[in-house]
Every structure is written in structure tokens, then in C-alpha cells.
C-alpha positions as CSV (number, residue, x, y, z in Angstrom):
1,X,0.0,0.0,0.0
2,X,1.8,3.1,-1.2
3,X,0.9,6.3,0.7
4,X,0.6,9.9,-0.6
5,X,0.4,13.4,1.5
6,X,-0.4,16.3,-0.5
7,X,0.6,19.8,0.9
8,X,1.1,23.1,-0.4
9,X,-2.6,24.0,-1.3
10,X,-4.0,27.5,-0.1
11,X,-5.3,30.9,-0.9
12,X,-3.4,32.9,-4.0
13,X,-4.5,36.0,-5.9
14,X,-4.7,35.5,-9.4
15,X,-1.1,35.7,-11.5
16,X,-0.1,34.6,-8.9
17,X,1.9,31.0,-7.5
18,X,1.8,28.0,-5.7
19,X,4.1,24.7,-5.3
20,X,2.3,21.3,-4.4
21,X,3.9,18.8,-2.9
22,X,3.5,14.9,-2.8
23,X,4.9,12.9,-0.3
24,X,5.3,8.9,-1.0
25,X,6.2,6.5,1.5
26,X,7.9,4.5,-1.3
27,X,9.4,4.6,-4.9
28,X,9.8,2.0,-6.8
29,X,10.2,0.5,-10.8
30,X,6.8,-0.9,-9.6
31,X,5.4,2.7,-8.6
32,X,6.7,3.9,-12.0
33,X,4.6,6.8,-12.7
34,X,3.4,9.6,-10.2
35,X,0.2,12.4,-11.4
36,X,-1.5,15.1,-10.8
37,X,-5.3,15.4,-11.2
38,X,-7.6,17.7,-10.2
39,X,-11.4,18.1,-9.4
40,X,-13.5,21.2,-10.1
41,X,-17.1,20.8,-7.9
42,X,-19.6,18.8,-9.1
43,X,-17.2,17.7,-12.0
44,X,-15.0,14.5,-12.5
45,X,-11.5,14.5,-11.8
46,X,-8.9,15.6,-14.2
47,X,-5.9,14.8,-15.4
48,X,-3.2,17.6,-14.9
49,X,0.3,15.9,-15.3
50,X,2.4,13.1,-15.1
51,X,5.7,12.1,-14.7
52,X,7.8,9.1,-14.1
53,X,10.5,8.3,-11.2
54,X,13.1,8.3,-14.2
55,X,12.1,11.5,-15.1
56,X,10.7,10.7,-18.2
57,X,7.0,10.4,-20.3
58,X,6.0,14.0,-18.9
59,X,2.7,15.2,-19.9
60,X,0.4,17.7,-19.3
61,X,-2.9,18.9,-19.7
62,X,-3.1,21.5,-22.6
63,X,-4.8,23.8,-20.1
64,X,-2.2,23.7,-17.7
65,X,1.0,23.8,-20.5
66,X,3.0,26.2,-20.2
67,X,2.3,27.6,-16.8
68,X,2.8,24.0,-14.8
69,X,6.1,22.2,-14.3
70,X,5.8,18.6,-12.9
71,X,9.2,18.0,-11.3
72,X,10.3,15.1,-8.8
73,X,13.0,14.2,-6.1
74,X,13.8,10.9,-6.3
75,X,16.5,10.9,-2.5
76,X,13.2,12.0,-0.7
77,X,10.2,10.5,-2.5
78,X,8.8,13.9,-3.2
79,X,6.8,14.7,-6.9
80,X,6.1,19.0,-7.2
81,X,4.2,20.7,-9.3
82,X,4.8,24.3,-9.5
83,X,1.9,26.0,-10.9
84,X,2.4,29.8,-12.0
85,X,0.2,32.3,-13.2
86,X,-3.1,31.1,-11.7
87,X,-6.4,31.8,-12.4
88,X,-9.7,31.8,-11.0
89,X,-10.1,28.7,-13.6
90,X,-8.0,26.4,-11.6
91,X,-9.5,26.6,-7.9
92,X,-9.8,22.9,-7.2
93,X,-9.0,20.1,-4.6
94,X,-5.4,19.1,-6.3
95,X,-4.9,14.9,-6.0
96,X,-1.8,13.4,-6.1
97,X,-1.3,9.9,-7.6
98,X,0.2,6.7,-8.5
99,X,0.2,4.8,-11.1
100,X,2.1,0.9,-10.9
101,X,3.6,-0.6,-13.8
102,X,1.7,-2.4,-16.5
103,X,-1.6,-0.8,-15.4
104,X,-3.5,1.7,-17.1
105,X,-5.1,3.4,-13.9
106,X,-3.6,5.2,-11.3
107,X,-4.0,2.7,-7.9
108,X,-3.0,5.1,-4.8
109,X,-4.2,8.4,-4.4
110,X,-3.5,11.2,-1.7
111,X,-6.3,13.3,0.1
112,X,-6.3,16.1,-2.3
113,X,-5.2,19.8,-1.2
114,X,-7.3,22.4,-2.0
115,X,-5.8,25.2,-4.2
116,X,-8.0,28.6,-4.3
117,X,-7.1,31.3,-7.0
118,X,-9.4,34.5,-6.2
119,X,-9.4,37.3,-9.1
């Protein structure tokens, strides 16, 4: 059972910044892949990025491109993602995930941080 502690969430004025963070009590080649995803009320979760351990196969969502940066730290089992020039748009509850080799669908997900952007 692989856990995940989002922090970083909060209040931010719009242009403005915030880093996520996503603790996990293990890496592994099994745990290959690490995402974000985030949920807007009354909608389904969305994908926001993804990256692996290596470092490779990053994506992201074309809303998010260019303002986002998935990033990781392998010695401490952390995944970022440093979101920048926020907007009202992307208030959400901000998920942090795994995804194990061979699957398709993420299997361990953290509590979610909420993420506020006021204009």
C-alpha cells in the first residue's frame, strides 16, 4: 500500500503561484509513474500531469501547459508541481497519484489539497 500526502494547497490571488507537494512512503520501478489530477465541484477528476521516477513520459494537460512544471526528487520520495500564473479557472482540490507498472489506472491516491485562486 503506497501512501501519498499532498501539501502546499492554499489561498493565492490570481497571476499569482503556488508549489504542491506529494509525499510517497515509497518509490519504486513498480510505482513507475506519479500524477496530478484535479477536481473542479460537481465535475469528474482531471488529469493535470504526469511524470515518471526516471524522469521521463512527462505530460500535461493542454490547459495547464506552459504555466505548470511537474518535477520530482527521487532521494526524498517527493513529486512537485509548480503551478504559476493562476487563475480563477483552476480553484480545485489538487490529487496526487500513483500509477504501478503495466496498469493503465492510477492505484494510490493522496487526500487532495485544496488550491484557491481568487481574481
Amino acid at each position: 500500500q503506497v501512501q501519498l500526502v499532498e501539501s502546499g494547497g492554499g489561498l493565492v490571488q490570481a497571476g499569482g503561484s503556488l508549489r504542491l507537494s506529494c509525499a510517497a512512503s515509497e518509490r519504486s520501478a513498480n510505482t513507475h509513474t506519479m500524477g496530478w489530477f484535479r477536481q473542479f465541484p460537481g465535475k469528474e477528476r482531471e488529469f493535470v500531469a504526469r511524470t515518471r521516477w526516471s524522469g521521463d513520459d512527462i505530460h500535461y494537460a493542454d490547459s495547464v501547459k506552459g504555466r505548470f512544471t511537474i518535477s520530482r526528487d527521487n532521494a526524498k520520495n517527493m513529486v512537485y508541481l509548480q503551478m504559476n500564473s493562476l487563475t480563477p479557472e483552476d480553484t480545485a482540490i489538487y490529487y496526487c497519484a500513483s500509477r504501478l507498472l503495466g496498469r493503465s489506472e492510477y492505484t494510490y491516491w493522496g487526500q487532495g489539497t485544496q488550491v484557491t485562486v481568487s481574481a
